[in-house]
C-alpha positions in Angstrom: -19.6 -13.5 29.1 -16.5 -10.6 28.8 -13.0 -11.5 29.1 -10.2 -9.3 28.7 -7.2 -11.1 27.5 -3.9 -9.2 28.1 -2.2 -8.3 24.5 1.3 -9.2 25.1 -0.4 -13.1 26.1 -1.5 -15.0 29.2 -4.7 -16.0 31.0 -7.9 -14.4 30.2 -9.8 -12.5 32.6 -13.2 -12.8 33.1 -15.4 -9.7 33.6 -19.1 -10.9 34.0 -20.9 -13.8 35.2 -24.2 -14.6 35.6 -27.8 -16.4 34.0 -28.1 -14.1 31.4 -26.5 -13.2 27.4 -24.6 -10.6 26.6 -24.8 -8.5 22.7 -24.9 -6.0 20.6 -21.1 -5.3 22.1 -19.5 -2.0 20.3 -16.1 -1.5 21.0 -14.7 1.5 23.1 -14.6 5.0 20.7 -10.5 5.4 21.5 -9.5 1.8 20.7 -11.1 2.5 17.4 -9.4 5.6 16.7 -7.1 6.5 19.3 -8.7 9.9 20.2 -8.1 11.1 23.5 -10.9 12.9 23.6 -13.4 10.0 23.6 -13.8 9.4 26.9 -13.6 6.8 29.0 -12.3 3.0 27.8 -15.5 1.4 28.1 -17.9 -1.1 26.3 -21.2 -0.8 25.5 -23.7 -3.8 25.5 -27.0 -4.7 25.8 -27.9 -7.7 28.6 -30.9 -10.2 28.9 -32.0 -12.3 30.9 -35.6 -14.3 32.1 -37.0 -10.2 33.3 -35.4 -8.1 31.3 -35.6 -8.3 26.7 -32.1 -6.0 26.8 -31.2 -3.3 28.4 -27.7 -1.2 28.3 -24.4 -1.4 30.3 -21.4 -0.2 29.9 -18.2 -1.3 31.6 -14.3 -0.7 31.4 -11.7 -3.3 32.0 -10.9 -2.2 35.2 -14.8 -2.3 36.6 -15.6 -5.0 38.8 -19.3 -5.1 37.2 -21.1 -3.6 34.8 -23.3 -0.8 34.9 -26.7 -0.2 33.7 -27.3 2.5 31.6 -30.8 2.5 30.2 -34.1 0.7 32.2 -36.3 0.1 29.7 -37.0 -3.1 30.4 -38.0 -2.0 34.1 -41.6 -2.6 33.6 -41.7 -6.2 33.5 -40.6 -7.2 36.7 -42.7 -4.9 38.0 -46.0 -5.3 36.2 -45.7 -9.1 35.4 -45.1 -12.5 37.6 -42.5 -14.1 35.8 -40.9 -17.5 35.7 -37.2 -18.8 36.5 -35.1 -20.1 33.8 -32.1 -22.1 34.1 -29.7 -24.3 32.1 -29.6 -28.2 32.2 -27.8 -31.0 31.1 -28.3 -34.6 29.7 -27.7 -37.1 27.3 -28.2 -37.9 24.1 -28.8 -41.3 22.5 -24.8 -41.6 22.0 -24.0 -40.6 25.3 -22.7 -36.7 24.3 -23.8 -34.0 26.7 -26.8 -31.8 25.2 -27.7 -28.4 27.1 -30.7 -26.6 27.3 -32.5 -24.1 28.9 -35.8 -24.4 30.8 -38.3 -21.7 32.1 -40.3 -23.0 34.9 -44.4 -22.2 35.1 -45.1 -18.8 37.3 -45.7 -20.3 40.8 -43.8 -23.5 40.1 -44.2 -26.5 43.0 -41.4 -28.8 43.0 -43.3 -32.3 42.6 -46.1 -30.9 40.3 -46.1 -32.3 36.8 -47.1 -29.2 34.3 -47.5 -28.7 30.1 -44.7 -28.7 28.5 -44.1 -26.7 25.8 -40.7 -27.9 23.7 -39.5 -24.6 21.5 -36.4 -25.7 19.2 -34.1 -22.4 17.7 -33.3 -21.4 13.8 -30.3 -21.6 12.1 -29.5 -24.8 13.5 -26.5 -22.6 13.5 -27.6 -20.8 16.5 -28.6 -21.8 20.0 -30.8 -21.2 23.0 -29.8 -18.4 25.3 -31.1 -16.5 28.5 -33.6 -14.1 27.6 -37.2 -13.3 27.8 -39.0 -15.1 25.0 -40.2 -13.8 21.7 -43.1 -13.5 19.1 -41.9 -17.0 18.2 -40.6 -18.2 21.3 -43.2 -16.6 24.4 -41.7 -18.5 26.8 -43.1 -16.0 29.9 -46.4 -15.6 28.2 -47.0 -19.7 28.4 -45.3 -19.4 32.0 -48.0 -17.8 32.9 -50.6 -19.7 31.6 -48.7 -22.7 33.8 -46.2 -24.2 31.1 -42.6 -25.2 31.6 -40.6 -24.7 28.3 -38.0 -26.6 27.2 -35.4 -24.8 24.4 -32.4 -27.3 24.0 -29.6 -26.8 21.8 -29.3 -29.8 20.0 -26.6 -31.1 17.7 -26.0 -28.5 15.2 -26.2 -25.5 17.6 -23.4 -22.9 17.9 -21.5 -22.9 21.1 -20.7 -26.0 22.1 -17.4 -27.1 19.7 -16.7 -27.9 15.8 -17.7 -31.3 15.6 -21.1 -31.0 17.8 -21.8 -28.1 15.2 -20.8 -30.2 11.8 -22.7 -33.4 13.1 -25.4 -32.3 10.5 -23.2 -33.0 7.6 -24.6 -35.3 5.2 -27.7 -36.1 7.0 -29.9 -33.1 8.6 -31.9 -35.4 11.3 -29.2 -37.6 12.3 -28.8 -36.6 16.1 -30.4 -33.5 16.5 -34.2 -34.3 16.8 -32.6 -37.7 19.0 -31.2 -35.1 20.9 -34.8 -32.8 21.6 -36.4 -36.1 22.1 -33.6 -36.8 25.3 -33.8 -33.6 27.1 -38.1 -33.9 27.2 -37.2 -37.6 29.0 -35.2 -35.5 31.1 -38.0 -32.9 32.1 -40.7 -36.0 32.7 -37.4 -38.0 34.6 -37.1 -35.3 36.3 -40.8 -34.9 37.8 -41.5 -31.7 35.9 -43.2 -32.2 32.6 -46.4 -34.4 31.8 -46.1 -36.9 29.5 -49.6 -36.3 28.4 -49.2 -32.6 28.0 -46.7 -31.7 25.7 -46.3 -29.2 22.9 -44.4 -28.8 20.0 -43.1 -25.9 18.3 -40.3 -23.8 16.7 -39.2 -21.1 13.6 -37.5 -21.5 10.7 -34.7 -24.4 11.4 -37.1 -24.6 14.6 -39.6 -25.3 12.2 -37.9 -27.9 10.1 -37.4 -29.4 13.6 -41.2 -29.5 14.2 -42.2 -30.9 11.3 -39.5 -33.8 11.6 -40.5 -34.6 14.8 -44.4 -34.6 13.8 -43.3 -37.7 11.5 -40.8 -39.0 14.3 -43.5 -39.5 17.0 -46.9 -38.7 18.3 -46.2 -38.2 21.9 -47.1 -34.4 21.0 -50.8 -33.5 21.8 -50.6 -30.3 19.7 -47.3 -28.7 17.2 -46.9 -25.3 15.9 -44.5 -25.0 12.4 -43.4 -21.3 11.8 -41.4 -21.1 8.6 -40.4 -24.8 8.1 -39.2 -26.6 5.1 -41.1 -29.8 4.2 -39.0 -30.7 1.1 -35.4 -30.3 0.6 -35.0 -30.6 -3.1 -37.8 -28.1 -3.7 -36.7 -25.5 -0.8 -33.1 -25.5 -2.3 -34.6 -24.0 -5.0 -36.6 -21.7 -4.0 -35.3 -20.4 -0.7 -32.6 -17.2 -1.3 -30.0 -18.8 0.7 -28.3 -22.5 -0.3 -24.6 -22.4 1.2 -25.0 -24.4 4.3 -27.1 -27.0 2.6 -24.7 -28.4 0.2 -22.7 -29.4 2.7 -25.9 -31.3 4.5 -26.4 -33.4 1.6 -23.5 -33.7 -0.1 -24.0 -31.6 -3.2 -26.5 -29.7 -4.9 -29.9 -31.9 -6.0 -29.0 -30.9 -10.1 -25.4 -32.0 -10.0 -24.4 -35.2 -12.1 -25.6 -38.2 -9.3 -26.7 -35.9 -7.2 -27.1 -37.1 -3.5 -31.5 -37.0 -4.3 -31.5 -39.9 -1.6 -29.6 -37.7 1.2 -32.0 -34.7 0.5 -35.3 -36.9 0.0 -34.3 -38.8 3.7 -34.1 -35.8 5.4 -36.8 -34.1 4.0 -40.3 -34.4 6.5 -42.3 -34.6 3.7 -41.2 -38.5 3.4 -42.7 -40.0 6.5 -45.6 -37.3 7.0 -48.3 -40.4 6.7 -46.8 -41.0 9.8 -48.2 -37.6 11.7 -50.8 -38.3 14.1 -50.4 -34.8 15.8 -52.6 -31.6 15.7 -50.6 -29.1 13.5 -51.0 -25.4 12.7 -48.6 -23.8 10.3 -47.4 -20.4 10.0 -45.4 -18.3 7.0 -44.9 -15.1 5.8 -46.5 -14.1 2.2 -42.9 -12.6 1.1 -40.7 -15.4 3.1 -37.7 -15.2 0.7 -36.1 -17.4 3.6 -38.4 -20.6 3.9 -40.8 -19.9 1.2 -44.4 -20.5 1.7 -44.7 -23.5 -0.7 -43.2 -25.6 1.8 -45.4 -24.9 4.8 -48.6 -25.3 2.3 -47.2 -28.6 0.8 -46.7 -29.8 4.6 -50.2 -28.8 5.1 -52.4 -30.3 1.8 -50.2 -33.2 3.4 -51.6 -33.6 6.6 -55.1 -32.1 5.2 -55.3 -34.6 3.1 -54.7 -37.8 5.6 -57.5 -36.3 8.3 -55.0 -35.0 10.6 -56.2 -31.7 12.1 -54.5 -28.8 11.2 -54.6 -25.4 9.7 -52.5 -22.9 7.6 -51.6 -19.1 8.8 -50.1 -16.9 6.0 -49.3 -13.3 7.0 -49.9 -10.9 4.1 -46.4 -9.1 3.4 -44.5 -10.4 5.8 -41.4 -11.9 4.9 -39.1 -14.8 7.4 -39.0 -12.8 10.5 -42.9 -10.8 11.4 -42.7 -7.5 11.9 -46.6 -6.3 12.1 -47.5 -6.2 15.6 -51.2 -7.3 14.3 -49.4 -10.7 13.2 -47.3 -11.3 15.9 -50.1 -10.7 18.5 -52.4 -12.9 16.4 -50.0 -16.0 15.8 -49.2 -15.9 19.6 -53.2 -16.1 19.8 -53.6 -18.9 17.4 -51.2 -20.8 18.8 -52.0 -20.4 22.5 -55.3 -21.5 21.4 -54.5 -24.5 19.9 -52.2 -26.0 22.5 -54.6 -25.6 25.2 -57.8 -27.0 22.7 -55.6 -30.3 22.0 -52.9 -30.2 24.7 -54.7 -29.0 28.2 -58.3 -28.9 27.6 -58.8 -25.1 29.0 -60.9 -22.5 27.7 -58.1 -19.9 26.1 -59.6 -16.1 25.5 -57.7 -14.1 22.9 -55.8 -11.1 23.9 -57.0 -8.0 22.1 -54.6 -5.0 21.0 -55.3 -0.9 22.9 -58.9 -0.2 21.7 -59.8 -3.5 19.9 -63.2 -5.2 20.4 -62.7 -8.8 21.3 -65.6 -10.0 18.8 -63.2 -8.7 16.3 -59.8 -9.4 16.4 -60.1 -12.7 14.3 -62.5 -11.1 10.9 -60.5 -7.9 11.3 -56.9 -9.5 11.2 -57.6 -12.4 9.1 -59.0 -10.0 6.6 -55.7 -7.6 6.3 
């Protein structure tokens, strides 16, 4: 949300509320350079929510609400049936509060037990909020094929104090995947979820999540792994970014008794005999991010012991897709997976403008 908070001190003001996240906020032109002639004192911002992926508002200090600027994002409510999406609550194993969001099935019947698909963010320095969905997060697309999704923002997300955010130091999976595992007890407590049709999947640090929890349990029918590390020590090396995960382990793995047990522990890699779960993997061919050695060691791994499973790469694409092609086809393959292991229903590919259904698998696995 906005607040104004007076310069000279005092109580905050609060100018928005409401199910939905605020960004992209550019300051006003005159506080930046104190030119009268730049117009009114207002913000810019861009706001999402469950029907809309961010359109723009602008609002002053002295505005009771905000006002929309652009409607791009029009076209959704108006051509699709989408689902609601609010926040909950629960516990986790130690009692702390965990928060997530959930996006209820399009024509969702209180009483009905339905799929449920559990999506865990990057980062982990990040968290869940409103919005609606993503190439790696289609939250609207599976409500419509009848699947509550579950995004919590377990211990190491942003947002919810210091120490709930540094709970990952020295030991990755200490709470966090504890923490998943609580709030999908909540959704089947709850009456929404079915027990025997759930879903795994995530990117990046939602990825390392999957994979962790492929080796954690096998209450997951199907799983989907975009971008996630399988080995610590090997991913320190070659990923292009190693900052937050000295202070994970303890140290670097090449120091003088370097903490190899810490980063070996933690790593999925260790207990992936344990995977009894259907798993697809996807990566980027140029992922300098997550490199994509560690989703093809995860999958000779689970190749190897008979677990089904297959591996996506994405010629030059590096962490985050940008090729519509891919994304269209990885929200394809996945789809298609879930409902083969997870539902049991017949899934028919969506094609891109002009594109012959026969085709789209040869044509895009061949670019």
């Amino acid at each position: 949300e906005l607040f104004v908070v007076p310069a000279a001190g005092g109580k905050p003001r609060q100018l928005t509320d409401g199910k939905h996240n605020i960004s992209g906020l550019s300051a006003p032109r005159a506080r930046i350079n104190s030119d009268p002639r730049a117009g009114p004192d207002a913000f810019a911002f861009t706001i999402k929510d469950a029907t809309n992926g961010g359109d723009v508002w602008t609002m002053t200090a002295g505005d009771s609400a905000p006002k929309e600027v652009t409607h791009v994002f029009d076209y959704l409510t108006r051509d699709f049936r989408l689902g609601r999406q609010e926040a909950i609550t629960w516990k986790g194993a130690d009692g702390v509060t965990i928060e997530g969001l959930v996006t209820y099935p399009v024509d969702y019947q209180a009483g009905q037990r339905y799929p449920l698909a559990v999506m865990t963010h990057g980062g982990p320095q990040e968290a869940d909020k409103y919005g609606i969905g993503s190439m790696a997060y289609e939250t609207q697309v599976l409500a419509g094929k009848g699947y509550v999704s579950l995004q919590p923002n377990y211990r190491g997300s942003t947002g919810y104090g210091d120490v709930f955010l540094r709970d990952m130091i020295g030991h990755y999976f200490q709470n966090a995947h504890l923490d998943v595992m609580a709030g999908v007890d909540e959704l089947i407590r709850r009456g929404i979820a079915d027990p025997d049709r759930m879903v795994k999947m995530g990117w990046s640090a939602g990825g390392h999540m999957t994979n962790k929890i492929i080796t954690f349990t096998d209450r997951f029918k199907a799983a989907s792994t975009g971008a996630g590390v399988a080995q610590w020590m090997s991913m320190y090396a070659q990923s292009d970014v190693r900052f937050p995960r000295t202070p994970w382990f303890g140290g670097t793995p090449w120091q003088k008794n370097a903490p190899i047990d810490a980063y070996w522990n933690n790593s999925p890699l260790k207990d992936v005999a344990n995977v009894k779960t259907p798993t697809i993997f996807f990566v980027g061919e140029k992922d300098p991010r997550v490199p994509m050695q560690q989703s093809i060691e995860m999958y000779r791994a689970l190749k190897s012991n008979g677990v089904p499973t297959h591996l996506y790469v994405a010629p030059r694409e590096p962490h985050g897709w940008g090729e519509l092609r891919h994304q269209l086809y990885k929200l394809n393959a996945e789809i298609e997976w879930f409902e083969k292991y997870a539902t049991k229903r017949p899934f028919t590919w969506e094609t891109a403008p002009g594109e012959d259904k026969k085709d789209i698998k040869a044509t895009t696995e061949q670019q």
